[in-house]
C-alpha positions as CSV (number, residue, x, y, z in Angstrom):
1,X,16.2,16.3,-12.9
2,X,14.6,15.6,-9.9
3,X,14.7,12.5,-8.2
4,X,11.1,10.4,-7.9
5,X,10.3,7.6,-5.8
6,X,6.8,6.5,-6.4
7,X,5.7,4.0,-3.2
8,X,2.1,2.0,-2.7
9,X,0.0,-0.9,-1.0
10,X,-2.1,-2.2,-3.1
11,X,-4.4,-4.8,-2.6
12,X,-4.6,-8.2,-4.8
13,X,-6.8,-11.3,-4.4
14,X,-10.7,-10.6,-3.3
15,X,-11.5,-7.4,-3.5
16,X,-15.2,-5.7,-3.7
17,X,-16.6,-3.7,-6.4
18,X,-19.0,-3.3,-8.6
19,X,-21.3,-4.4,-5.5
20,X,-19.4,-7.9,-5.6
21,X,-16.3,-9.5,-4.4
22,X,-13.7,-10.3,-7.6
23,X,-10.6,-12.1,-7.3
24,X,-8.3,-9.9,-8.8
25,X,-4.5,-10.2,-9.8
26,X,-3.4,-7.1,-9.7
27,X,-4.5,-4.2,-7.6
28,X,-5.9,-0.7,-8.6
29,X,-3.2,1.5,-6.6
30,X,-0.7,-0.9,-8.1
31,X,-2.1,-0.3,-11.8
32,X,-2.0,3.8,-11.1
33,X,1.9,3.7,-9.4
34,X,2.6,1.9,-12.4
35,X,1.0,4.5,-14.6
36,X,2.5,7.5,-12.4
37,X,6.2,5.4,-12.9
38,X,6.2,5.4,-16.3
39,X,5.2,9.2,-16.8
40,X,7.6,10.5,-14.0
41,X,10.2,8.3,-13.8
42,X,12.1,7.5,-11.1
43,X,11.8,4.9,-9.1
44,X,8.8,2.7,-7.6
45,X,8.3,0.4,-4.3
46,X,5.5,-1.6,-3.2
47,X,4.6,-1.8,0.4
48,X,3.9,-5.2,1.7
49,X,3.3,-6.2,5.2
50,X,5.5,-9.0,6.5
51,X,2.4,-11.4,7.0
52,X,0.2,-11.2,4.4
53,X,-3.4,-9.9,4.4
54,X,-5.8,-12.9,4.5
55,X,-6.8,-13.1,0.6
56,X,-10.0,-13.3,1.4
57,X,-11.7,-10.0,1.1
58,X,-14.0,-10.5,4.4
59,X,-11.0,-12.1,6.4
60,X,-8.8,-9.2,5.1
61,X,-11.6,-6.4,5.9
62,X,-11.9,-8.6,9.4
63,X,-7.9,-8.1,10.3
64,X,-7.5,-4.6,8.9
65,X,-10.4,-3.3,11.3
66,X,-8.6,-5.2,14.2
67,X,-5.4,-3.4,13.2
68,X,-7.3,-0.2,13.0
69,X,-9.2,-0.5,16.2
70,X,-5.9,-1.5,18.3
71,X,-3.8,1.3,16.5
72,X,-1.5,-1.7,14.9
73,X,1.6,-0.9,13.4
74,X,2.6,-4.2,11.2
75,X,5.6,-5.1,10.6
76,X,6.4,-4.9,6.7
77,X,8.2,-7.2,4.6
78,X,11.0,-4.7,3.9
79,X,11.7,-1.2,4.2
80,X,14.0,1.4,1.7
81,X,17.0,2.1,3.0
82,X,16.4,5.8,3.2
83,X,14.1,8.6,1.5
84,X,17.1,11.4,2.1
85,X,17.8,10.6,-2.0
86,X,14.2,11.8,-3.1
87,X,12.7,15.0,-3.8
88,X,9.3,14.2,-4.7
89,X,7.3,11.3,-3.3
90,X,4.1,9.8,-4.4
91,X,2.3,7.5,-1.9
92,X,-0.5,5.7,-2.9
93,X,-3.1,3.7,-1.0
94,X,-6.7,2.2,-1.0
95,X,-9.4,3.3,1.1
96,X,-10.1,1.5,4.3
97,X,-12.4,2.1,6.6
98,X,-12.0,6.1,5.6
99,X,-8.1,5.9,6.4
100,X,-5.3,4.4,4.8
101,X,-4.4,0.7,6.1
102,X,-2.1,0.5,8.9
103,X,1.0,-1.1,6.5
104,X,1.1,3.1,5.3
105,X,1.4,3.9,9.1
106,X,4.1,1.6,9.4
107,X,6.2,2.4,6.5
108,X,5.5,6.5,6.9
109,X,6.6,6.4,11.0
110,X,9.8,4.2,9.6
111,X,10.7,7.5,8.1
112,X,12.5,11.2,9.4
């Protein structure tokens, strides 16, 4: 059997859809990692960046286009040993600004 990991960011708090900003506890690529977890297996790791995104959607969409523009690499709460034990992957991320938020950057470049 193949081992899985199944790794995301996933945003909570203020988020915007349905054309308005909703406080939300848990996030949509958190809810679908979950969902590919329990079909696949394996095991499952949340990306988090070391200093929290502002909750606040607009404050959040104000930092992440800072970190875009400045090509930021932010440092992450934690980090997985090593991916050497895995032979499949799934990485899941929102959207942001058509790219995935800089945290995926970080955690991906960690990586061989």
């Amino acid at each position: 059997m193949a081992n899985i990991l199944t790794v995301y960011y996933s945003k909570k708090g203020e988020n915007y859809f349905d054309g308005k900003i909703k406080s939300i506890s848990k996030g949509n690529t958190e809810i679908i990692a979950e969902m590919i977890q329990k079909n696949v297996g394996g095991d499952i790791f949340e990306i988090d960046r070391a200093i929290p995104y502002p909750n606040n959607y607009k404050e959040c969409v104000k930092e992440s286009v800072k970190e875009m523009k400045e090509n930021a690499r932010p440092k992450l709460k934690e980090y997985l040993d090593n991916l050497d034990k895995y032979d499949t992957i799934f990485v899941g991320y929102p959207s942001w600004c058509g790219t995935m938020p800089m945290v995926l950057f970080s955690f991906l470049e960690n990586y061989d």
